[in-house]
N, C-alpha and C positions, 0 to 999 in steps of 0.2 A: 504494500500500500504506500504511495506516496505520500512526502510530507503534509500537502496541502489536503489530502482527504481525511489523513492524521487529525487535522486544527478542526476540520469542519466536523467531525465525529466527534472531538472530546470535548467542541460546543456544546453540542447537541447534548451529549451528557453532562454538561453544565449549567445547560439551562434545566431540564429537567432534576437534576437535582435539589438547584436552587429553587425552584418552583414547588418539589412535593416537599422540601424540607422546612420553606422559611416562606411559603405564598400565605403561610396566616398572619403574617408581618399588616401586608396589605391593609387587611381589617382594623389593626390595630394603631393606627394613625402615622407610622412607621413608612409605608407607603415607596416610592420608588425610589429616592434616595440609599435606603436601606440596604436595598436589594442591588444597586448597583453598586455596593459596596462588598457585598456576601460574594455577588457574580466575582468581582476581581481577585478577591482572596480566593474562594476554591481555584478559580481559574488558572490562577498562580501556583496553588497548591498541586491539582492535578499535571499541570505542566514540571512542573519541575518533579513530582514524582514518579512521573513515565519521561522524564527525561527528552520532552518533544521543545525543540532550539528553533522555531520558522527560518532565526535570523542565518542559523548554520545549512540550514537549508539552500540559503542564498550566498551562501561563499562566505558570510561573515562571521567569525569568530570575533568574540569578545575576550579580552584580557582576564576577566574573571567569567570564567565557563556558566555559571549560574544565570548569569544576567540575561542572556539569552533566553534562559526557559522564564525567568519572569515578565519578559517584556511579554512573550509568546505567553503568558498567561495573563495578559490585561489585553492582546488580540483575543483569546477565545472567551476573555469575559465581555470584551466588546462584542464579539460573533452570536454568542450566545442572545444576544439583547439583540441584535440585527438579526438573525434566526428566525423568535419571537414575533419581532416585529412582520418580517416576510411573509411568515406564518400569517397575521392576523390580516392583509395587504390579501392573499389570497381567499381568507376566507374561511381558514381553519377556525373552527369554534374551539376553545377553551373550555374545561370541562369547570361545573360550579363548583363552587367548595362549601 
C-alpha cells in the first residue's frame, strides 16, 4: 500500500475514532473546538505509533526523525475533519446519538 493511501486510511480511523469516543463532547457545550483538538493529538498519536512520515514519503527527512510523523499526524487530523466534511458534501447521513 502506498504512503498516500496509508494517511487517507489512518484518517479515516481517526475520524471515527474521535467520533465514537469523544462525539458526546458535542452535546456538552464543548462543541468543535474540542474535537479538533482530540483529532490532532490521536492523529499524532497514531502517526507516530505506526511510524507513517508523508514528509519521508517525499524525499524529506527531518533532523529529528519524529517530527515527520507528527507533522503527518496534524495532516491526518486535518484529513480526518476534511473526510467528514466530504462525507456530509455528498450526503452521507450521520448516524444520531
Amino acid at each position: 500500500m502506498d504512503d498516500l493511501a496509508k494517511i487517507a486510511f489512518l484518517a479515516m480511523v481517526n475520524e471515527s475514532t474521535v467520533e465514537y469516543l469523544f462525539g458526546w463532547l458535542k452535546g456538552h457545550g464543548l462543541g468543535a473546538t474540542a474535537m479538533k483538538w482530540i483529532a490532532a493529538a490521536s492523529g499524532i498519536a497514531f502517526s507516530v505509533a505506526f511510524g507513517i512520515d508523508l514528509f519521508a514519503a517525499f524525499g524529506l527527512t527531518a533532523s529529528v526523525p519524529v517530527i515527520g510523523s507528527v507533522l503527518t499526524g496534524l495532516v491526518v487530523a486535518r484529513g480526518s475533519d476534511f473526510l467528514h466534511n466530504l462525507g456530509k458534501t455528498w450526503g452521507v447521513k450521520q448516524p444520531k446519538s
